[in-house]
C-alpha positions as a printed NumPy array, in Angstrom:
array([[ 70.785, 121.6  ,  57.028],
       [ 71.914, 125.22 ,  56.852],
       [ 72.1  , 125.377,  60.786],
       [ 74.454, 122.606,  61.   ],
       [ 76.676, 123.759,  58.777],
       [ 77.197, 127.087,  59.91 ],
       [ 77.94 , 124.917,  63.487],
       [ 80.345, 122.969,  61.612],
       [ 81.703, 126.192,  60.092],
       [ 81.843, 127.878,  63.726],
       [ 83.11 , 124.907,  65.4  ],
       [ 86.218, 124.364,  62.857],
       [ 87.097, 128.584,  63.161],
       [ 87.016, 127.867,  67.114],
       [ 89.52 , 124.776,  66.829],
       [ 91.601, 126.725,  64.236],
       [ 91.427, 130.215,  66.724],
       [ 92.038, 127.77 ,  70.056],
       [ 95.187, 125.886,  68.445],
       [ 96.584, 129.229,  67.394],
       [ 96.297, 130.727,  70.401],
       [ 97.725, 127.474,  72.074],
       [100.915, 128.131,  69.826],
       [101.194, 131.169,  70.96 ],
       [100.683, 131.26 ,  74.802],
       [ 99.56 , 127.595,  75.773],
       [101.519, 124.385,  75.651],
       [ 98.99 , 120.696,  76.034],
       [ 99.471, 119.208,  78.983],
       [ 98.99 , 115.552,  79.413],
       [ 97.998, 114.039,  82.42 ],
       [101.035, 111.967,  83.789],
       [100.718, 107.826,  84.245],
       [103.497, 107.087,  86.019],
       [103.301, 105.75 ,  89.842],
       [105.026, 108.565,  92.144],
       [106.93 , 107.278,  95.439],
       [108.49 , 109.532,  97.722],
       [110.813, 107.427,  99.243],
       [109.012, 104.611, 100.113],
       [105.729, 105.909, 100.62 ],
       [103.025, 105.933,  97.188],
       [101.501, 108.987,  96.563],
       [ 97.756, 109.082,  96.07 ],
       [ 95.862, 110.966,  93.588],
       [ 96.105, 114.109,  95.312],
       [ 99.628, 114.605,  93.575],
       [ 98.658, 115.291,  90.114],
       [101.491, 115.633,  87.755],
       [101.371, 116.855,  83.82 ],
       [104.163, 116.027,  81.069],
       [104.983, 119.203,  79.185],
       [107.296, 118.753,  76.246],
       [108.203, 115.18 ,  77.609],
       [109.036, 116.568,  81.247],
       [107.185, 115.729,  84.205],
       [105.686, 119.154,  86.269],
       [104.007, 119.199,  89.314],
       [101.669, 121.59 ,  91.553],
       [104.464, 123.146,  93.974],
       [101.969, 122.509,  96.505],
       [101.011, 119.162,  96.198],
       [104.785, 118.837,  96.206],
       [105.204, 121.087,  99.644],
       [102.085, 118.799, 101.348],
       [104.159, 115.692,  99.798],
       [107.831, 116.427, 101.238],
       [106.478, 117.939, 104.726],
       [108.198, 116.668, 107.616],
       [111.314, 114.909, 105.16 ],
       [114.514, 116.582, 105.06 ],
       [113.728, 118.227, 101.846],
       [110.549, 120.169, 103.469],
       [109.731, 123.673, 102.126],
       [106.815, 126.256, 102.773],
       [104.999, 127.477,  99.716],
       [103.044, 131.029,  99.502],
       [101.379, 133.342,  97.428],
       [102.066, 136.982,  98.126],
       [ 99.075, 139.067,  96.491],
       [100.649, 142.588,  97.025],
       [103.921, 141.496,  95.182],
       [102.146, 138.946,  92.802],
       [104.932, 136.136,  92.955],
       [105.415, 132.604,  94.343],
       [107.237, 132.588,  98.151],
       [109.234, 129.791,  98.872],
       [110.803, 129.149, 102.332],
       [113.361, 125.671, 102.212],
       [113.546, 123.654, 105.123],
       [110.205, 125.406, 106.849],
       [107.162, 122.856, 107.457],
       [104.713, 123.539, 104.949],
       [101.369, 125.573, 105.894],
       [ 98.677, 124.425, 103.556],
       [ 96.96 , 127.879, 103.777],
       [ 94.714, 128.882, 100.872],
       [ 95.694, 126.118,  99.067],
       [ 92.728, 124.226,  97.112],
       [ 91.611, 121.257,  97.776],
       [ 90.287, 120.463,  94.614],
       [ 92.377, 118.58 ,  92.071],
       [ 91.69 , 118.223,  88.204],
       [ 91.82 , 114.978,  86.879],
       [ 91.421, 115.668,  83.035],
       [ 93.796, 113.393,  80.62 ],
       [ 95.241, 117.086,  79.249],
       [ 94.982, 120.806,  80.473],
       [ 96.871, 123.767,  79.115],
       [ 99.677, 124.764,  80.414],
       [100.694, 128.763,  80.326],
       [104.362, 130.077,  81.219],
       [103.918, 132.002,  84.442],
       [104.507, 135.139,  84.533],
       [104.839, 135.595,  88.127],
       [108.228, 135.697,  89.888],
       [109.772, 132.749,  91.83 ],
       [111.118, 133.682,  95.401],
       [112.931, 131.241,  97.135],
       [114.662, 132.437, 100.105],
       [114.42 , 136.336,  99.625],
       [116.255, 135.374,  96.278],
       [114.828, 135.483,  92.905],
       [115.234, 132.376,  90.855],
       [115.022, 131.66 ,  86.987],
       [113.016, 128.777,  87.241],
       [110.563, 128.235,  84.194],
       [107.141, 127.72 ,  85.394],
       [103.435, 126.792,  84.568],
       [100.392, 127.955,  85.109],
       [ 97.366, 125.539,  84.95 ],
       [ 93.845, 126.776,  86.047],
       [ 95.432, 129.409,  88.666],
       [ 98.002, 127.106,  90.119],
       [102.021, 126.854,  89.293],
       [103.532, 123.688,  88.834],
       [107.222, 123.199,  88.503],
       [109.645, 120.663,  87.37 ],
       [110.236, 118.176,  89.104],
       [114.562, 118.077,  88.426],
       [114.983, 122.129,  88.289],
       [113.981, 121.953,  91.706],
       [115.759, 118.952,  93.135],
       [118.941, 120.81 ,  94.183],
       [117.123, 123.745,  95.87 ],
       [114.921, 121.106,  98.26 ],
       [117.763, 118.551,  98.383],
       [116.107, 115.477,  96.678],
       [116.777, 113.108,  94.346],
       [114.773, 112.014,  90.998],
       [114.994, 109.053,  89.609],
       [112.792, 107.702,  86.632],
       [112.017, 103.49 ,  85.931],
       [110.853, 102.949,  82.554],
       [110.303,  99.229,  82.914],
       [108.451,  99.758,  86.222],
       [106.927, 103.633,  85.151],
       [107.415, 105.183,  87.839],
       [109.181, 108.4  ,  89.284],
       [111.099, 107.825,  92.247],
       [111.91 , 111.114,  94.708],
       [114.125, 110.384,  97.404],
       [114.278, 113.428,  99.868],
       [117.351, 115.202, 102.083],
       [119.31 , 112.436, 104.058],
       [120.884, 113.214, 107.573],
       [123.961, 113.641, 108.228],
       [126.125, 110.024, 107.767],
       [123.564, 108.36 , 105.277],
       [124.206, 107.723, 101.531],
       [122.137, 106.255,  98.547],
       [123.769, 103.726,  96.775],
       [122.654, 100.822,  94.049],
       [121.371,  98.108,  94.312],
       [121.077,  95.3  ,  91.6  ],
       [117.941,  93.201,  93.204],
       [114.127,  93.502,  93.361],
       [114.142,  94.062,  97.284],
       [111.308,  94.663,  99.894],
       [111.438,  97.057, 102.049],
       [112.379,  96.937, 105.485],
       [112.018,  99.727, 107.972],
       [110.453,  98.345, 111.297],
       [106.754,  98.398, 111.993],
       [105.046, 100.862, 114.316],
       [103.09 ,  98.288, 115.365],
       [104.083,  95.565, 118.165],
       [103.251,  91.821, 117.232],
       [103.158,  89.382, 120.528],
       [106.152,  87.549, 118.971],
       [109.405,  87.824, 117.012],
       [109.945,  87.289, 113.614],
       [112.247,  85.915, 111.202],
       [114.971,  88.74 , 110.088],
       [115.261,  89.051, 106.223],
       [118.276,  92.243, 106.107],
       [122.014,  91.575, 106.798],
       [125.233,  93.038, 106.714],
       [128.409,  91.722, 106.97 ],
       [132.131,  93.311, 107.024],
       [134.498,  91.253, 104.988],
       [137.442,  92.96 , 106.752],
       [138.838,  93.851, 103.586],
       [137.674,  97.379, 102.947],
       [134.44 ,  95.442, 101.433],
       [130.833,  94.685, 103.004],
       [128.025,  92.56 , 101.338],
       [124.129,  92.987, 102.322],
       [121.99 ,  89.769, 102.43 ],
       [118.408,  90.524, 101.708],
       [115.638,  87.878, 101.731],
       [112.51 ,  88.141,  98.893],
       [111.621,  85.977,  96.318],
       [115.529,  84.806,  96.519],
       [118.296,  85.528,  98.68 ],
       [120.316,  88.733,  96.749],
       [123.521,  89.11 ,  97.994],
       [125.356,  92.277,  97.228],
       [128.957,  93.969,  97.944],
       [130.144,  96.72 ,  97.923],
       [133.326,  98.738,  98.512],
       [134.135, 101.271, 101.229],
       [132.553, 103.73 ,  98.751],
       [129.238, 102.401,  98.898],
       [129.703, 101.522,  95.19 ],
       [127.928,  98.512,  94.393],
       [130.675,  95.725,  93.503],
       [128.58 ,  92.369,  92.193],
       [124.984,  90.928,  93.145],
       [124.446,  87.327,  93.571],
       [121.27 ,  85.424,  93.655],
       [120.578,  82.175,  95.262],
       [117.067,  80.413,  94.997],
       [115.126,  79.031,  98.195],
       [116.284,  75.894,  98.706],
       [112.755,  74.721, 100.953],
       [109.704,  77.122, 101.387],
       [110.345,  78.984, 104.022],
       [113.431,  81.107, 104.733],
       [114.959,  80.944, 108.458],
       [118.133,  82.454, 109.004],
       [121.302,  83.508, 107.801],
       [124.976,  83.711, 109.465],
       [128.234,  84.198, 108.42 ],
       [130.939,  82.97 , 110.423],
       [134.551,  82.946, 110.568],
       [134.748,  80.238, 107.864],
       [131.887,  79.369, 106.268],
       [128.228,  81.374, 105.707],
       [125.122,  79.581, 106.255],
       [121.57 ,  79.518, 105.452],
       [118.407,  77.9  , 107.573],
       [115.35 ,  77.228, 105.506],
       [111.999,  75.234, 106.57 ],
       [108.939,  73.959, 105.488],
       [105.476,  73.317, 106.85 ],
       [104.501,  69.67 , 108.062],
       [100.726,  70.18 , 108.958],
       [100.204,  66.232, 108.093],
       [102.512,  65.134, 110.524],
       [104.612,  63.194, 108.38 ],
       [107.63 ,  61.49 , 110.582],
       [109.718,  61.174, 107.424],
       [109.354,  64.561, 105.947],
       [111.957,  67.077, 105.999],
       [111.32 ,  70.539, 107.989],
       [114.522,  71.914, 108.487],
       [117.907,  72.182, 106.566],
       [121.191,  74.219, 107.566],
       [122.781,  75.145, 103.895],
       [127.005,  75.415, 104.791],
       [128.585,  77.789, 102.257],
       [132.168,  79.175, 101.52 ],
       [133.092,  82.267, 101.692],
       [131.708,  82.871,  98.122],
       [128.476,  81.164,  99.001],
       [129.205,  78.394,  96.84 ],
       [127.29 ,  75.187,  98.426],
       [129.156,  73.086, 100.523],
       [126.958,  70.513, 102.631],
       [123.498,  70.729, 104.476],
       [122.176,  69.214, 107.744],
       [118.28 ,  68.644, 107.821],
       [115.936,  67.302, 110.369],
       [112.472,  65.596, 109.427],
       [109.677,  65.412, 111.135],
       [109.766,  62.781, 113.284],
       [113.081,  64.332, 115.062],
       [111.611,  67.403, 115.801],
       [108.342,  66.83 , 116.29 ],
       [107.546,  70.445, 114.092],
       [104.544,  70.908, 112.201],
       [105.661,  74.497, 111.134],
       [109.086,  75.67 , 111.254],
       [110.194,  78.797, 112.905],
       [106.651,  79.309, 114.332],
       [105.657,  82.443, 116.685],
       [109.22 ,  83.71 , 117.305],
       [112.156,  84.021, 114.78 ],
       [116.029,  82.521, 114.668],
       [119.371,  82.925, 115.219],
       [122.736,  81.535, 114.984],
       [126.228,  81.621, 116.335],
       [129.495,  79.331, 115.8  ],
       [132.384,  78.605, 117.514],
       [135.326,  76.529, 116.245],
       [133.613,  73.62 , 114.826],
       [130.041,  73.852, 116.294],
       [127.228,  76.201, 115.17 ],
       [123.841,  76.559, 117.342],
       [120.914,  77.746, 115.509],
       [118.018,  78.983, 118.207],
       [114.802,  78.941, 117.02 ],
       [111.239,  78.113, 117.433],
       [108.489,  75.505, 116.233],
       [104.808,  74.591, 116.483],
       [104.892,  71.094, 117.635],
       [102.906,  67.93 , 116.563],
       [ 99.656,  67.6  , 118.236],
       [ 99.701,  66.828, 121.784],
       [ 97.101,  64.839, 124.132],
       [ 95.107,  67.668, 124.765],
       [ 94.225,  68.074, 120.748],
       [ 96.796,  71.399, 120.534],
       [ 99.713,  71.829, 118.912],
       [102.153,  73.888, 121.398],
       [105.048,  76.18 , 120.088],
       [108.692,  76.204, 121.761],
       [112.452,  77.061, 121.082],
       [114.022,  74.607, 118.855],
       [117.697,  74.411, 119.597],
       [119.538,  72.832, 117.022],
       [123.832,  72.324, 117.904],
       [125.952,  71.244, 114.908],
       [129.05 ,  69.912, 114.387],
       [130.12 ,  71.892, 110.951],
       [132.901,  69.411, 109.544],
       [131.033,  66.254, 109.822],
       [127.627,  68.084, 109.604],
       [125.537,  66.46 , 112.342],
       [123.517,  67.395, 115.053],
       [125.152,  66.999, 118.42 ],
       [122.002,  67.137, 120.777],
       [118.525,  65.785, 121.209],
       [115.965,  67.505, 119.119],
       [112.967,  66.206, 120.735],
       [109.566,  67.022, 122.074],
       [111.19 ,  68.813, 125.083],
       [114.914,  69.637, 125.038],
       [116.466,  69.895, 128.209],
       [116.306,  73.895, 127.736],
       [112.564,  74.096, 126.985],
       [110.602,  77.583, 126.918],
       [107.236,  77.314, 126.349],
       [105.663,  79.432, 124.554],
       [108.96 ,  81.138, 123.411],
       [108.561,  84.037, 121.095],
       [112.129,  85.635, 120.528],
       [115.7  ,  83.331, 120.525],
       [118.701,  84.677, 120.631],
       [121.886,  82.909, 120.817],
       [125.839,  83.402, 121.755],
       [129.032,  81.933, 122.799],
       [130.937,  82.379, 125.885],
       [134.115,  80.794, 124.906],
       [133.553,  77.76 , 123.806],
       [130.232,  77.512, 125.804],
       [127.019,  79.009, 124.343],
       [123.948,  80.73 , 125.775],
       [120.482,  80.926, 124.988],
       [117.968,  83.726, 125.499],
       [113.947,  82.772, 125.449],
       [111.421,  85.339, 125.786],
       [108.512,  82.862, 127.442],
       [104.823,  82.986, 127.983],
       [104.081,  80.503, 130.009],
       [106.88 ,  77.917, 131.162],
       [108.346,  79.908, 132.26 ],
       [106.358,  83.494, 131.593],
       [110.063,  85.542, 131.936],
       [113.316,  86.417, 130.091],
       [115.54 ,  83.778, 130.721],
       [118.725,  82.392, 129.983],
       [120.034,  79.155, 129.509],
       [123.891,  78.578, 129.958],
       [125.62 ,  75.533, 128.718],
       [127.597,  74.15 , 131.406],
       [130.73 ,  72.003, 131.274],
       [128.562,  68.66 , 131.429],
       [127.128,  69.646, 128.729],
       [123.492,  70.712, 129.926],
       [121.856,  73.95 , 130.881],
       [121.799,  76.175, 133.839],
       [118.981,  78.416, 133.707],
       [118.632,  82.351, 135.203],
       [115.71 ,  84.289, 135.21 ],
       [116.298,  87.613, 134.01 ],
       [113.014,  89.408, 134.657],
       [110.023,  88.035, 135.551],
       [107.249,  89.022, 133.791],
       [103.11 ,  89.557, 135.224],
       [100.559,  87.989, 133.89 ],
       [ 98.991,  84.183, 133.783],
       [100.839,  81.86 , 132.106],
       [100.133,  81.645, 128.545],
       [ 98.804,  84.97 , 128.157],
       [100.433,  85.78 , 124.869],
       [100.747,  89.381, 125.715],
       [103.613,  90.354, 127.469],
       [104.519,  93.989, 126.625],
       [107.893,  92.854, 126.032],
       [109.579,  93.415, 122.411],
       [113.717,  91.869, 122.927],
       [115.961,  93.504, 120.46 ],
       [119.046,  92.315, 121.431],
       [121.543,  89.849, 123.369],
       [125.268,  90.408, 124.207],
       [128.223,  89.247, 126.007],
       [129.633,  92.174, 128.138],
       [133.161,  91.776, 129.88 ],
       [131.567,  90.176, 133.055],
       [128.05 ,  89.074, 131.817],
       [124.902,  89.574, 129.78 ],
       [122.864,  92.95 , 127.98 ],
       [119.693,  92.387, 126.9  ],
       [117.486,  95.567, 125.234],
       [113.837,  94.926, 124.697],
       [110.986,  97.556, 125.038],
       [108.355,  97.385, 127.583],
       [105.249,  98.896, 129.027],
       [105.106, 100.045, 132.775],
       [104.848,  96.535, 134.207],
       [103.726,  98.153, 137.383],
       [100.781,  99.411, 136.273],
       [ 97.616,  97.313, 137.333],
       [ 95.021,  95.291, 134.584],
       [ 94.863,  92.24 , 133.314],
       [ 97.167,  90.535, 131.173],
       [ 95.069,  88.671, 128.066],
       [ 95.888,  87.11 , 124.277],
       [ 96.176,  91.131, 122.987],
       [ 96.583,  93.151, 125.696],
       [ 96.511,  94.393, 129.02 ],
       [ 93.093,  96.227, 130.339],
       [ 93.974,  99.727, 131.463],
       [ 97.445,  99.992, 129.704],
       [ 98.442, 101.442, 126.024],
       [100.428,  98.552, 124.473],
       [102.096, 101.333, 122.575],
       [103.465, 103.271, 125.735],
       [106.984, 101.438, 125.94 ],
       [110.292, 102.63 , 126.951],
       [113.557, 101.096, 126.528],
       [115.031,  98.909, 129.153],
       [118.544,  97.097, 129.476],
       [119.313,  94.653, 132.038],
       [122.683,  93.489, 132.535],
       [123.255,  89.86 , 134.262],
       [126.254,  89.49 , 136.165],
       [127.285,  85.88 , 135.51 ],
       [129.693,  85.59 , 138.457],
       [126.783,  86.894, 141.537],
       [123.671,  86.161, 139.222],
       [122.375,  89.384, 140.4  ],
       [120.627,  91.66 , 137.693],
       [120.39 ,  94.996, 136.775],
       [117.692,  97.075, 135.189],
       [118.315, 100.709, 133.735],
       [115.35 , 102.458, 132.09 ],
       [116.4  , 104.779, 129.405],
       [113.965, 106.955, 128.541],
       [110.96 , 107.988, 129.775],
       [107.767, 107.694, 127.101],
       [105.414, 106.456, 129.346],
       [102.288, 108.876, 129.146],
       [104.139, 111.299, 126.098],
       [102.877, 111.592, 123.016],
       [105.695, 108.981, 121.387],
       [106.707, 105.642, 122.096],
       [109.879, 103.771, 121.637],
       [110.224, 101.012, 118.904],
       [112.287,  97.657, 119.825],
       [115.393,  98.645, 120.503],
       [119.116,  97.574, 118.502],
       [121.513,  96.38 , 120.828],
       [125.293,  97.146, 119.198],
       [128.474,  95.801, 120.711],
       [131.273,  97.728, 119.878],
       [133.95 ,  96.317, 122.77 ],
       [133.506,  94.114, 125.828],
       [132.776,  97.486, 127.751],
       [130.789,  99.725, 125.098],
       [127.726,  99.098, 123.541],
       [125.358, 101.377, 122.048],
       [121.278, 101.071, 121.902],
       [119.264, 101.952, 119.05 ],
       [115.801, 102.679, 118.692],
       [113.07 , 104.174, 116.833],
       [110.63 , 107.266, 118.143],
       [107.296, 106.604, 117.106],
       [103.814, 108.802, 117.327],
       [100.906, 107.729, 118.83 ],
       [ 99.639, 108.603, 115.406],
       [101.975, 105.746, 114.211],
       [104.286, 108.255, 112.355],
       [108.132, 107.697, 112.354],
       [110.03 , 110.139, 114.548],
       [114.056, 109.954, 114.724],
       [116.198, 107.561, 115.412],
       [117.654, 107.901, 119.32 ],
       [120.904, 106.063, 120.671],
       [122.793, 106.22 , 123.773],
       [126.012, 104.265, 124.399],
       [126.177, 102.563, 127.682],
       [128.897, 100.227, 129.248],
       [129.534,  96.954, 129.8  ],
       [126.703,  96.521, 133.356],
       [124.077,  98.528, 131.126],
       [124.769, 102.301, 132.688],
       [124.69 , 104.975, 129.859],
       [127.697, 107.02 , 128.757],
       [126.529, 110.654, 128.564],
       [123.267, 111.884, 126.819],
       [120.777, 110.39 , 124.293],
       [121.424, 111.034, 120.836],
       [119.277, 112.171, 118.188],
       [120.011, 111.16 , 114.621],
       [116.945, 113.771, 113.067],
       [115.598, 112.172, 109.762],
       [117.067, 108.667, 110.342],
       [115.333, 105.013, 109.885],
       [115.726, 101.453, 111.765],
       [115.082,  98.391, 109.914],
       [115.364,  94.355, 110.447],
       [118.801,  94.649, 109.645],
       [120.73 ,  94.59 , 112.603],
       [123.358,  97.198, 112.634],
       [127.188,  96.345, 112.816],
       [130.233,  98.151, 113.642],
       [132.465,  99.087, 110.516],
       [135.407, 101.026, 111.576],
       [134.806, 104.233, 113.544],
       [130.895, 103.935, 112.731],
       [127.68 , 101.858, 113.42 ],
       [126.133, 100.86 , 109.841],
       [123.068,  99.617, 108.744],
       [120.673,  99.973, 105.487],
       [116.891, 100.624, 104.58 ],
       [115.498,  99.362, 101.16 ],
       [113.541, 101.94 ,  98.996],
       [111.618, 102.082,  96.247],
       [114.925, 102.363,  93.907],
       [117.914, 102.198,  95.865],
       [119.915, 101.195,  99.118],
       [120.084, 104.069, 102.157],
       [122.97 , 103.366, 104.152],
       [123.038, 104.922, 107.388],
       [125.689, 105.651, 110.112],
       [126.348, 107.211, 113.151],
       [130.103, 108.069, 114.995],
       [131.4  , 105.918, 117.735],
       [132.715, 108.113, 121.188]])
């Protein structure tokens, strides 16, 4: 009995001495719950973060490893000789001598550091903590030196750190639960249905339409300030499109018919005002369309003029003879003030692509045309021109190899315009020279992921084409993503794209303006830091704009016309 109570004795004096020295030099340190994003990307448990005195501190270099390769990079070091911290801003980060072990106890004690702070060859006031040998820093006192942002979510718990921008992008609010957006690294067989847009009012004000659990629609001014947010719920299951045109905005939505069911309804075009207050709808059921699922294997698009609106898209089609069900276009023309559709929406329309996994759609004057990436019939980019009769006439833009149906094409279309004397198309593509076989995923002896950017320009007056590679990836270490395709007058147009690592890491964004027949105008651009998304970028006065969705905010980005 005597033995435990001296314990109890000894263990009390230890608490008492450990608190008071814990007053003295030590502060607790608890263990930090929130979720950590650096832009968009979650940080694992490798970034470790305490709360001291209701601040959040982290390891400088966790925070180094986490911001390496952003615009808010920095190189952390340890001299021994002088005893103090080296930091180097804007230098990748060299992980040498740091420890690879991480503590994961709910509290630690945290010690003022006694060391000096050098950043730059300057010394720096910065308060600092030592836990178990290592120096962790707050997270704001150092957001001006590496050029980041901080932003805290108490309903969602999380601290979100949005690094450097480049040059011509902004952060700015936005008011609605969004997804993010950036484009994949990753090349599917087919297109897919665009949920970002951004439209100029012509008033000094934009508005963003992004596509999640509702449609949020956003404006804002010439300031980037957020001006009002707008919600509209999904009308049927399955979102298909947006457009806004001169008069009215409209929506496509869809939903799956799997039954077959003549009388049930699988697609509706939603006419808005201006104000996206609900006007009148158009729908087609089964039985017109013969569509068991609604924009199926490829994506959609629309474009009006006067009182008719086209909306190019694609199905999967009720089961045919052979026991399939076979995917096309679905080309849908609409007259907007009486709200019916002009054409036949059949099994096969007169402008049939089968299988056709990207649509794209524009007028001519008062005549529009159709682009189909196809599979099989036919296996080739190829438009289809309304004539003055009122049917088709079809032009193969490139042909590509392979047997028909092979759902690999190494083709990824980006974008459709109408030039001052004919047609640009941008896609990505793998050397289609190269020998192998062409199958579902692939093509033996080629890297899918080795594509360049291509632009062919049509010359509707000869029907001759032309084909201008613009870079040259094939066999580097990078690839390019699907390309944008901006018009910014009948005779200038800029392309867009993505670099991406073999490793599937993001590289810069590259653009090159070219002319009206597809020939570039000067050099490739670089703009170092920047990020493509679904959201097809517009001109707005002397600039190109487009967004990216984060974690807590809206990135704008731009870049300068010639």
């Amino acid at each position: 009995m005597k033995r435990i109570y001296h314990i109890i004795i000894i263990t009390i004096f230890l608490i008492v001495f450990a608190s008071s020295a814990y007053g003295v030099d030590g502060i607790l340190a608890y263990k930090t719950t929130s979720s950590i994003y650096i832009d968009e990307n979650t940080l694992t448990n490798r970034c470790i973060g305490y709360n001291i005195k209701g601040n959040n501190y982290f390891k400088i270099r966790d925070l180094a490893d986490a911001l390496n390769g952003s615009g808010s990079q920095f190189d952390v070091s340890w001299n021994d000789i002088e005893r103090q911290v080296e930091i180097v801003t804007g230098k990748v980060y060299d992980p040498r001598g740091s420890s690879s072990y991480y503590y994961t106890d709910s509290r630690q004690i945290a010690y003022p550091t006694q060391s000096p702070v050098i950043i730059d060859g300057n010394r720096m006031g910065i308060l600092a903590y030592n836990i178990k040998g290592n120096n962790y820093f707050k997270l704001r006192d150092l957001a001006e030196i590496f050029s980041y942002d901080v932003d805290w979510s108490q309903e969602n718990n999380s601290i979100y750190i949005g690094t450097k921008l480049p040059e011509g992008a902004y952060r700015s609010d936005t008011g609605a639960h969004v997804e993010l957006n950036r484009i994949p690294a990753i090349f599917n067989n087919t297109g897919k249905t665009i949920n970002s847009y951004m439209v100029d009012n012509g008033d000094g004000t934009f508005f963003t339409v992004d596509v999640n659990g509702s449609v949020n629609i956003e404006t804002y001014d010439s300031d980037l300030k957020l001006l009002k947010t707008r919600q509209l719920d999904h009308e049927l299951a399955i979102f298909g499109s947006f457009y806004a045109g001169s008069r009215y905005n409209y929506i496509a939505w869809g939903q799956e018919n799997n039954d077959e069911k003549d009388y049930r309804e699988v697609f509706r075009v939603v006419k808005y005002d201006k104000n996206f207050n609900r006007m009148d709808s158009i729908s087609l059921n089964g039985g017109e369309c013969f569509t068991t699922e609604p924009f199926y294997g490829g994506s959609g698009r629309m474009s009006g003029y006067s009182n008719r609106l086209v909306f190019h898209t694609s199905r999967k089609k009720y089961t045919t003879e052979d026991g399939k069900n076979h995917q096309s276009q679905l080309t849908m023309i609409i007259d907007i003030e009486e709200m019916v559709v002009l054409n036949e929406t059949g099994r096969f329309q007169t402008n049939n692509v089968s299988h056709s996994f990207n649509q794209f759609v524009l007028f001519d004057n008062n005549l529009h045309v159709l682009l189909d990436h196809g599979d099989a019939y036919p296996r080739s980019l190829v438009i289809h021109r309304e004539n003055s009769t009122g049917g088709y006439d079809p032009s193969t833009l490139l042909e590509i190899p392979g047997e028909e149906g092979a759902n690999f094409t190494g083709i990824s279309v980006g974008g459709f315009e109408k030039s001052m004397d004919g047609y640009l198309v941008a896609f990505n593509s793998i050397d289609q020279s190269q020998p192998g076989e062409y199958l579902h995923f692939g093509k033996i002896g080629m890297d899918i992921d080795e594509r360049d950017v291509v632009v062919i320009y049509d010359d509707m007056d000869s029907g001759s084409v032309n084909v201008e590679t613009m870079t040259d990836y094939i066999g580097s270490d990078r690839y390019a993503s699907v390309p944008k395709l901006v018009k910014v007058n009948d005779n200038l147009f800029a392309v867009l794209w993505q670099e991406i690592y073999h490793d599937k890491s993001i590289g810069d964004v590259k653009y090159v303006f070219v002319n009206g027949k597809g020939n570039a105008l000067g050099k490739i651009n670089t703009l170092a830091g920047g990020m493509l998304t679904d959201c097809q970028p517009l001109v707005m006065g002397n600039k190109i704009a487009w967004y990216k969705n984060s974690m807590s905010c809206r990135v704008f980005y731009t870049v300068e016309l010639p």
